[in-house]
Residue frames as qw, qx, qy, qz and C-alpha x, y, z in Angstrom:
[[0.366, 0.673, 0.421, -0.487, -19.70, 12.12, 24.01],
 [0.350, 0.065, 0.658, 0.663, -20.67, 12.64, 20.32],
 [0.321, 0.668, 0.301, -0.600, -21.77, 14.75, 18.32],
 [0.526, 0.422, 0.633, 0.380, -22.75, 15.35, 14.33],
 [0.087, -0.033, 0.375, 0.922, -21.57, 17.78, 11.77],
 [0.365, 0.624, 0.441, -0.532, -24.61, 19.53, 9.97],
 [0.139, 0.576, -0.513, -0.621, -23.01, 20.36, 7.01],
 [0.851, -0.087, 0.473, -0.211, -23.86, 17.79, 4.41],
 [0.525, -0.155, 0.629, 0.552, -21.45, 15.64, 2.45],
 [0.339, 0.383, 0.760, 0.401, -21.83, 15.86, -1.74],
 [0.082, 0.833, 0.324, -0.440, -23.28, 19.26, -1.77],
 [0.022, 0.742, -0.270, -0.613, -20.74, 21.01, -3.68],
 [0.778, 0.543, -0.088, -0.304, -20.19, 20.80, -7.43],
 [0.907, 0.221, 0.032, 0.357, -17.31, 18.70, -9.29],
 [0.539, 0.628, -0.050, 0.560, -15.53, 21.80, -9.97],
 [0.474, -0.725, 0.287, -0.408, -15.94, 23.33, -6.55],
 [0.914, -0.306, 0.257, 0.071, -14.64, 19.99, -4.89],
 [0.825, 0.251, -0.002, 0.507, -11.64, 20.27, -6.95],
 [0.095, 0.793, -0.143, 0.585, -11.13, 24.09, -5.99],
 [0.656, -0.673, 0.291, -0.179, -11.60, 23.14, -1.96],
 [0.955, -0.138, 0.012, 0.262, -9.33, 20.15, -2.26],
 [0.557, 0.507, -0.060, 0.656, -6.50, 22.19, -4.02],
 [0.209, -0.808, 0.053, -0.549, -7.10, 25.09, -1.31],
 [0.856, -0.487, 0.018, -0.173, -6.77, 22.14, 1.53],
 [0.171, -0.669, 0.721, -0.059, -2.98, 20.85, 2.96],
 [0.923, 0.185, -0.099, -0.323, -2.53, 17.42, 2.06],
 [0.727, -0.304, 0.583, 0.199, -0.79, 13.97, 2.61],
 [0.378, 0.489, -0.667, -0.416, 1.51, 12.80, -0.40],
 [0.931, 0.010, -0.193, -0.310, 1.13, 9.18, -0.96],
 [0.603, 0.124, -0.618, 0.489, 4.39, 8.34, 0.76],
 [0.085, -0.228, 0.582, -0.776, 2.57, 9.87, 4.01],
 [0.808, -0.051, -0.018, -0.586, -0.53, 8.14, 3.65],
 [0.768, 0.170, -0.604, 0.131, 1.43, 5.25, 3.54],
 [0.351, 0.192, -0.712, 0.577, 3.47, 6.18, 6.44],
 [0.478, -0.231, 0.177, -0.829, 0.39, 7.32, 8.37],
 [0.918, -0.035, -0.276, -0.282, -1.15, 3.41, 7.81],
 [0.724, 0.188, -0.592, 0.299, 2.18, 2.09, 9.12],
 [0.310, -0.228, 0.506, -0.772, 1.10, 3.57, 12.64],
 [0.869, -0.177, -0.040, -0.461, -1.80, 1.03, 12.57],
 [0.876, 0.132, -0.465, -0.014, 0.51, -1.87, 12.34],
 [0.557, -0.681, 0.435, -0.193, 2.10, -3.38, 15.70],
 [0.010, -0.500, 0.864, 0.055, 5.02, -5.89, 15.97],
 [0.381, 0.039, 0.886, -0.260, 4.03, -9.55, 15.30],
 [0.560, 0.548, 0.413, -0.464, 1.57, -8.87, 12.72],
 [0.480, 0.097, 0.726, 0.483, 1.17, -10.51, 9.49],
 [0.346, 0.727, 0.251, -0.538, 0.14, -8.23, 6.53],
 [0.558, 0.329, 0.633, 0.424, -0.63, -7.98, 3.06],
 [0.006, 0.678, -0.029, -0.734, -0.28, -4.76, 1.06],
 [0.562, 0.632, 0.534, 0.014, -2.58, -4.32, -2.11],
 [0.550, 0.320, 0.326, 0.699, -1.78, -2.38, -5.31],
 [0.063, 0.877, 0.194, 0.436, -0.87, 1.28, -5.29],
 [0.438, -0.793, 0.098, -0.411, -0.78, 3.11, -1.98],
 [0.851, -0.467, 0.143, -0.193, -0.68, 0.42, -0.02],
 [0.930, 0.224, -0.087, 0.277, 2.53, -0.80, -1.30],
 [0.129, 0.738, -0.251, 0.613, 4.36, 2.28, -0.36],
 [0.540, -0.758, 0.270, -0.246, 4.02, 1.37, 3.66],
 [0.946, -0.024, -0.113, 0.301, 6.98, -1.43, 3.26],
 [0.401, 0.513, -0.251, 0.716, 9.27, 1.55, 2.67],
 [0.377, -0.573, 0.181, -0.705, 7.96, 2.86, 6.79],
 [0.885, -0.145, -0.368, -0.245, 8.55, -0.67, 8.26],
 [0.775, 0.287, -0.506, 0.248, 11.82, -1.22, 8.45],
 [0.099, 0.516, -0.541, 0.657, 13.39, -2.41, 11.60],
 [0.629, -0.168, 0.195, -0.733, 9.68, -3.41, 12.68],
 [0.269, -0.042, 0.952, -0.143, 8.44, -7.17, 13.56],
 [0.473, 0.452, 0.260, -0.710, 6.32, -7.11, 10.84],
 [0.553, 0.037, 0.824, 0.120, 5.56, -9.89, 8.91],
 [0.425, 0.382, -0.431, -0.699, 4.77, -8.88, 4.77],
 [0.616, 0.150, 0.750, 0.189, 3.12, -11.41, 2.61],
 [0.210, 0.372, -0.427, -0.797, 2.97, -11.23, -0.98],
 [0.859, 0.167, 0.469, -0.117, 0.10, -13.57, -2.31],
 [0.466, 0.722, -0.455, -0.235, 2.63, -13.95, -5.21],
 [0.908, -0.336, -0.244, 0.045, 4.12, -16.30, -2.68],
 [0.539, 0.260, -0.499, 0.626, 6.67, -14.52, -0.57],
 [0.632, -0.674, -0.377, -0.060, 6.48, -14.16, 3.53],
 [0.480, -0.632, 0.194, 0.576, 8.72, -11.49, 5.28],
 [0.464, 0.693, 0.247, 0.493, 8.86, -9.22, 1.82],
 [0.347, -0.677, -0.347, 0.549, 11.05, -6.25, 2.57],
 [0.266, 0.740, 0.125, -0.604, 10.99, -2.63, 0.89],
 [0.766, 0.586, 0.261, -0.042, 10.74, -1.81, -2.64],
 [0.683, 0.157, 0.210, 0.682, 14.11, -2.56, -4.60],
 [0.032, 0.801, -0.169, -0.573, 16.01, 0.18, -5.34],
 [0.779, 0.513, -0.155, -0.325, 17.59, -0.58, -9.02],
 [0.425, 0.429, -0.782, 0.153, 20.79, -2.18, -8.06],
 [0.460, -0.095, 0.627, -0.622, 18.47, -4.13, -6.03],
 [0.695, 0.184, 0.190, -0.669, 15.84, -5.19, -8.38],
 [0.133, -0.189, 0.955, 0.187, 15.00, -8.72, -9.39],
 [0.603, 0.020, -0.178, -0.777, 11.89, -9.33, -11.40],
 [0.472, -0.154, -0.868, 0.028, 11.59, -12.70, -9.58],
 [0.218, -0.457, -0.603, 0.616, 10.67, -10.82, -6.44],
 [0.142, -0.397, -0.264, -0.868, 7.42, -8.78, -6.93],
 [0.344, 0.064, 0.483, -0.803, 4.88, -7.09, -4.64],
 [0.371, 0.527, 0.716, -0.267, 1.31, -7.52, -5.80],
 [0.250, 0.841, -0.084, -0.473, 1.84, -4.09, -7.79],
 [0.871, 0.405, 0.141, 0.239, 4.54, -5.88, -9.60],
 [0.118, 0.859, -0.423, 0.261, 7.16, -3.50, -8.31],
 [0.672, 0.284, -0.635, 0.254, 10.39, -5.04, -7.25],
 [0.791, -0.586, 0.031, -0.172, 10.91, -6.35, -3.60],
 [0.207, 0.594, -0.741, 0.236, 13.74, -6.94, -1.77],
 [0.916, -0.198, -0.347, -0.028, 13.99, -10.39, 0.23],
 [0.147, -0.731, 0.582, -0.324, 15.67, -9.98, 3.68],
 [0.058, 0.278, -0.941, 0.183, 16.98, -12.53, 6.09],
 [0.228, 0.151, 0.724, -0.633, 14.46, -14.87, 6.94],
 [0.632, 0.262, -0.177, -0.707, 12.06, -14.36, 3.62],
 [0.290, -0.375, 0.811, 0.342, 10.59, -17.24, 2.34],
 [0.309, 0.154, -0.536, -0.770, 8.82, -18.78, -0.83],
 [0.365, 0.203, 0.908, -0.046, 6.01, -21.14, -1.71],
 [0.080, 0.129, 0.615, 0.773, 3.12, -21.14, -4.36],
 [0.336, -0.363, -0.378, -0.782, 0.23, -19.47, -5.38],
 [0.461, -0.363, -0.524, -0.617, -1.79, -21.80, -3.68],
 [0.695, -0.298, -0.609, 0.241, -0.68, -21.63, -0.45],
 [0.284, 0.234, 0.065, 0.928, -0.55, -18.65, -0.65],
 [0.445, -0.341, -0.255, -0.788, -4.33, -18.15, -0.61],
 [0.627, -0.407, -0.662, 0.050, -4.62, -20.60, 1.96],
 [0.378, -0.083, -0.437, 0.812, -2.72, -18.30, 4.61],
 [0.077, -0.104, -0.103, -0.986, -5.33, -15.70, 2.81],
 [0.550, -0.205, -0.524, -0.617, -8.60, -17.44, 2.67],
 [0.683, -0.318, -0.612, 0.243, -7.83, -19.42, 6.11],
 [0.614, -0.701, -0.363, 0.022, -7.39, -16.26, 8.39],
 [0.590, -0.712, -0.183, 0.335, -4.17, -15.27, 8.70],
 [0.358, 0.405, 0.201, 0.817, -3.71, -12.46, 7.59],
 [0.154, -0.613, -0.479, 0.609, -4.14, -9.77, 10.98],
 [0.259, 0.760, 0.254, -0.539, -4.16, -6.89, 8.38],
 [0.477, 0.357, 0.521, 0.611, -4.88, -6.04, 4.44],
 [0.045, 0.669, -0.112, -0.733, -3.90, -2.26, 3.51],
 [0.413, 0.414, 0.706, 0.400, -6.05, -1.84, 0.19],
 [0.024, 0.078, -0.239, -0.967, -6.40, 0.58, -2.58],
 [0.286, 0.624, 0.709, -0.164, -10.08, 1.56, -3.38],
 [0.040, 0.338, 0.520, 0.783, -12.31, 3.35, -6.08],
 [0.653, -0.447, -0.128, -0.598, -15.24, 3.84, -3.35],
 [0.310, -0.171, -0.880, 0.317, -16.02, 2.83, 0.11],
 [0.392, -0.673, -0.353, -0.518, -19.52, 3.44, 1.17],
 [0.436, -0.520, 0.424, -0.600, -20.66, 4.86, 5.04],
 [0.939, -0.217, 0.083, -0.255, -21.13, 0.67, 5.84],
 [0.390, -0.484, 0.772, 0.132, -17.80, -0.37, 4.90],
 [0.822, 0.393, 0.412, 0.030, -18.71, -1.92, 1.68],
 [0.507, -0.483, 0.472, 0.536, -15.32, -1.71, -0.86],
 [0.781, 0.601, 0.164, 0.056, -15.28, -1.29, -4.51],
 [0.057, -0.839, 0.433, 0.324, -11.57, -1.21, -6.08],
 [0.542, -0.066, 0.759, 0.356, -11.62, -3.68, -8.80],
 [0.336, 0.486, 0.636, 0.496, -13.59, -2.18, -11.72],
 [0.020, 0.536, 0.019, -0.844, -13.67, 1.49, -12.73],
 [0.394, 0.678, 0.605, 0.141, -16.80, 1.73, -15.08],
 [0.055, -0.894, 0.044, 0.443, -15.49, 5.88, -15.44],
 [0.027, 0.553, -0.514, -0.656, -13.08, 4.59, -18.00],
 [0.551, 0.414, -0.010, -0.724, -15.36, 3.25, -20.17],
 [0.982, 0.167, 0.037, -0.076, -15.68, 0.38, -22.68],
 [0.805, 0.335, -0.445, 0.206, -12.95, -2.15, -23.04],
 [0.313, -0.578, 0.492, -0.570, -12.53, -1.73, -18.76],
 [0.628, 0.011, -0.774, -0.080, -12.25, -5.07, -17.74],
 [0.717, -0.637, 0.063, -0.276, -11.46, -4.44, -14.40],
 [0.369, 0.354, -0.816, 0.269, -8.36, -6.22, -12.01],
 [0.625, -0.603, -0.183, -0.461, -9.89, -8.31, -9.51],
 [0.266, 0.587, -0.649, 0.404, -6.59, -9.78, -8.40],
 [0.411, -0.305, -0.783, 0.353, -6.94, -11.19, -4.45],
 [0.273, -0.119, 0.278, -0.914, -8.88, -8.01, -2.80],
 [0.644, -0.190, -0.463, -0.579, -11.76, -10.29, -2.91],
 [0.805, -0.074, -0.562, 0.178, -10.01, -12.73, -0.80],
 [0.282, 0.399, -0.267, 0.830, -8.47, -10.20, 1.15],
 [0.169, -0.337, 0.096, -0.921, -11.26, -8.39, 2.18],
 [0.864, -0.320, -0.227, -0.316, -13.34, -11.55, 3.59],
 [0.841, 0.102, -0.429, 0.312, -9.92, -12.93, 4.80],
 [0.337, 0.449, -0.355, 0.748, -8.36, -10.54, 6.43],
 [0.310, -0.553, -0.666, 0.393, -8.95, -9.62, 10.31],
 [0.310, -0.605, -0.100, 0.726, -8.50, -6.25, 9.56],
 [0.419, 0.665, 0.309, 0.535, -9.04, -3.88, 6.35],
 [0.146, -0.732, -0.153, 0.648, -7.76, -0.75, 5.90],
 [0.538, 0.744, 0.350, 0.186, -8.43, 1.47, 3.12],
 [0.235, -0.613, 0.100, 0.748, -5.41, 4.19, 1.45],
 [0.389, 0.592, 0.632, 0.314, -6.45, 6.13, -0.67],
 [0.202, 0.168, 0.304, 0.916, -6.97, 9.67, -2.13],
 [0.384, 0.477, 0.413, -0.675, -10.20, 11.74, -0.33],
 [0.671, 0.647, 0.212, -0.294, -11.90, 12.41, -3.78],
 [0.839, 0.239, 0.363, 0.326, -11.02, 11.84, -7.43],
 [0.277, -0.342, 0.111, 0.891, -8.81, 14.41, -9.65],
 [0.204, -0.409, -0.411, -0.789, -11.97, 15.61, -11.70],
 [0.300, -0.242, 0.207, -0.899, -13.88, 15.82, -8.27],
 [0.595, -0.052, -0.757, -0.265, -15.35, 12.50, -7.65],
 [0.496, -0.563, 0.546, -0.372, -16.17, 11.77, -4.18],
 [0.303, 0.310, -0.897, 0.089, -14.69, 8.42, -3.04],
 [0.118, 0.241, 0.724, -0.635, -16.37, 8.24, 0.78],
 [0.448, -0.111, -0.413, -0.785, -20.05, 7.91, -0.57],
 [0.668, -0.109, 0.507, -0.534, -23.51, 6.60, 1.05],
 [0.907, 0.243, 0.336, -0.079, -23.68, 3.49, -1.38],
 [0.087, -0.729, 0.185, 0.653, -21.52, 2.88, -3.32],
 [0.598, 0.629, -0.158, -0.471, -21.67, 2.92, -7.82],
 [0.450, 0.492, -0.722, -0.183, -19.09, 0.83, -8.76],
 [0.861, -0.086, -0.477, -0.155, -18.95, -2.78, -8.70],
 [0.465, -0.770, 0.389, -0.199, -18.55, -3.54, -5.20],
 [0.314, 0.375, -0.821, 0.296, -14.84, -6.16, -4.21],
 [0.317, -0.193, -0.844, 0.388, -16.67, -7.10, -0.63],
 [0.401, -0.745, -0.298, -0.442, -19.42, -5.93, 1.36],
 [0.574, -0.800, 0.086, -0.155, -18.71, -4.33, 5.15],
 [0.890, -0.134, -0.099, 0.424, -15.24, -5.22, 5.17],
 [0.195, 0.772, 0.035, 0.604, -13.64, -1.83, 5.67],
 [0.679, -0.220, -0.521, 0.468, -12.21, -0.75, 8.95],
 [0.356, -0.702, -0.094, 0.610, -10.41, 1.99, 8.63],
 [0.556, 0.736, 0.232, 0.308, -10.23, 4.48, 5.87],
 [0.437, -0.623, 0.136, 0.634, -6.86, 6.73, 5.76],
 [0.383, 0.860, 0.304, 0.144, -6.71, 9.64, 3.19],
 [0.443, 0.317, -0.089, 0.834, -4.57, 12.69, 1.96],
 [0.289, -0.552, 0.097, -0.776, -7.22, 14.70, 4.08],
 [0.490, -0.444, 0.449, -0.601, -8.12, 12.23, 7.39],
 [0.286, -0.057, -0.949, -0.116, -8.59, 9.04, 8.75],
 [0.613, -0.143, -0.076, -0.773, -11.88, 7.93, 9.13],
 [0.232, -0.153, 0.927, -0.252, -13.17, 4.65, 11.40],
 [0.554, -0.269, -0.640, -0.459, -16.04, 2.13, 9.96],
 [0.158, -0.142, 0.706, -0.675, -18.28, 2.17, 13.07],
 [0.016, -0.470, -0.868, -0.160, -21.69, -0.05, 13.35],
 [0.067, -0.616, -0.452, 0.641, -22.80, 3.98, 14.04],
 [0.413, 0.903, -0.059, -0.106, -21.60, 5.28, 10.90],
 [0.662, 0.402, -0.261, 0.577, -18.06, 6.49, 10.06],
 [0.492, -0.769, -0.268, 0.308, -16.21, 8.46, 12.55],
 [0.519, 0.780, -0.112, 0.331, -14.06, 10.99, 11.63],
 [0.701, -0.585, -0.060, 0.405, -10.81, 10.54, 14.33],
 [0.563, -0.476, 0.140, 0.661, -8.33, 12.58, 12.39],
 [0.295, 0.919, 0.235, -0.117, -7.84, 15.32, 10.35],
 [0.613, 0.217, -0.079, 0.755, -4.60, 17.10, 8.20],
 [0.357, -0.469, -0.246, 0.770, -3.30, 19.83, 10.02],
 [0.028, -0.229, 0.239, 0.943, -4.57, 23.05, 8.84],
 [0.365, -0.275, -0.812, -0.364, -8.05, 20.86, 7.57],
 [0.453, -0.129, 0.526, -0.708, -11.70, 21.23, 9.58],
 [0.270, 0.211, 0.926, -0.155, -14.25, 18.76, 10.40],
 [0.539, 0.740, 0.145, -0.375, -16.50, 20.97, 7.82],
 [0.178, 0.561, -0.734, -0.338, -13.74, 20.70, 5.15],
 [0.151, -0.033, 0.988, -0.003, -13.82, 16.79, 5.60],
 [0.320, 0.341, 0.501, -0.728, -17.51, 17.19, 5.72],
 [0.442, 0.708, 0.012, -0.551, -18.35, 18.75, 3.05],
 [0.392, 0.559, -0.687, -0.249, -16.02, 16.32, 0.61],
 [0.014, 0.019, -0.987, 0.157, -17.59, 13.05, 2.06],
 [0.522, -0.289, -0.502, -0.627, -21.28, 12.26, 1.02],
 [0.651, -0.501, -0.550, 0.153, -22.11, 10.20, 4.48],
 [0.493, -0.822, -0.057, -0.280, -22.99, 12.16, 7.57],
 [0.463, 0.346, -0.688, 0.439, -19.53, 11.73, 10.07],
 [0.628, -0.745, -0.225, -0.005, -19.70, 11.61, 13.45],
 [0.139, 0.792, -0.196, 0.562, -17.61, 14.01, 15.05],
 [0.744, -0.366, -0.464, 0.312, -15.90, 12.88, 18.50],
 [0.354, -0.928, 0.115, -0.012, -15.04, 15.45, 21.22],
 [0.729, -0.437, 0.388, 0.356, -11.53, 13.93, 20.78],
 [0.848, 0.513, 0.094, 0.091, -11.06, 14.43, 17.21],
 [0.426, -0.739, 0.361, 0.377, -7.15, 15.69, 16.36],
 [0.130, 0.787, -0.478, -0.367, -4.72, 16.39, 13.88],
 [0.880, 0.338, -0.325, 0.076, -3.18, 13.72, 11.79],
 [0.404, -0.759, 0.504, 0.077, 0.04, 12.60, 13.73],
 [0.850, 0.431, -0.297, 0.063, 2.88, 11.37, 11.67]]
């Protein structure tokens, strides 16, 4: 059984959303990572996008879990330490990679085939905005103003390619932006291709109902979340704590 908050998202000012957020417990960005690396099961190929997402390799290890870089390396394993690093072996982020037993190379453009053909079971991407449909934007911030080109990199490919999206990311912006929004402003990377959205404050499911809110940080309500997410949630009788 479900049920729906009342509260409604986007209400509060810029400055207020920065006061609640600061008031609120929170994931660092090495636990948002590790939090996403609960999604991933043995056997599964994945691709990990710039930022965040680059951070679950370090929460892998040990696991049957298959990295690609579309750089062109398969089986990538965590990020170099410095008597490690080799600027031949980069993520997507351009941070250094280590190459375990078993990695191996090939180019660009087979790369994108692996991407553009399917197999790729999940792509952990950074975002600027995901709307209440699952519709991505994380290639052009128009906020920083002229001479913003934008990176559009492979998230394009990604997000049509992939069986699976998931989104890590920061709940709102540090001047108070919301992120989690009913449309969303910025140029959009893909339409509906969102899954799962995992934050410093909750993880949140793309549902053909809406979003769902399934988890929360400890010490965090479903009004908290609420109130710092412009789309209505839906609220399950099951909802529960983050579990790391």
């Amino acid at each position: 059984m479900e049920s729906t908050v009342v509260v409604t998202g986007g209400s509060l000012s810029k400055a207020k959303v920065v006061a609640k957020v600061q008031r609120l417990p929170r994931l660092d960005r090495q636990l948002i990572a590790f939090r996403v690396a609960r999604e991933l099961k043995d056997g599964m190929y994945v691709n990990l996008g710039i930022g965040i997402p680059t951070l679950v390799s370090n929460w892998i290890e040990g696991r049957d879990i298959i990295l690609q870089s579309e750089i062109g390396m398969l089986k990538t394993g965590p990020l170099a330490d410095e008597s490690q690093a080799d600027q031949d072996l980069v993520n997507a982020g351009s941070q250094c990679v280590t190459a375990p037993h078993g990695c191996s190379f090939f180019d660009l453009v087979e790369s994108f085939t692996m991407i553009r053909g399917g197999r790729m079971d999940v792509a952990v991407l950074g975002a600027y905005q995901v709307s209440e449909k699952g519709d991505l934007a994380s290639w052009n911030n128009p906020a920083r103003g002229l001479g913003n080109i934008g990176c559009i990199g492979g998230s394009m490919d990604l997000g049509v390619g992939a069986k699976r999206v998931i989104v890590a990311m920061e709940h709102v912006t540090s001047n108070g932006d919301l992120r989690i929004l009913k449309e969303c402003s910025y140029p959009l990377t893909c339409k509906a291709c969102v899954d799962l959205i995992v934050t410093d404050l909750a993880v949140i499911e793309v549902s053909p109902a809406g979003l769902v809110l399934k988890e929360v940080v400890p010490g965090a309500t479903a009004e908290d979340i609420q109130t710092l997410t412009e789309p209505t949630l839906i609220i399950p009788d099951d909802l529960k704590e983050i579990e790391l």
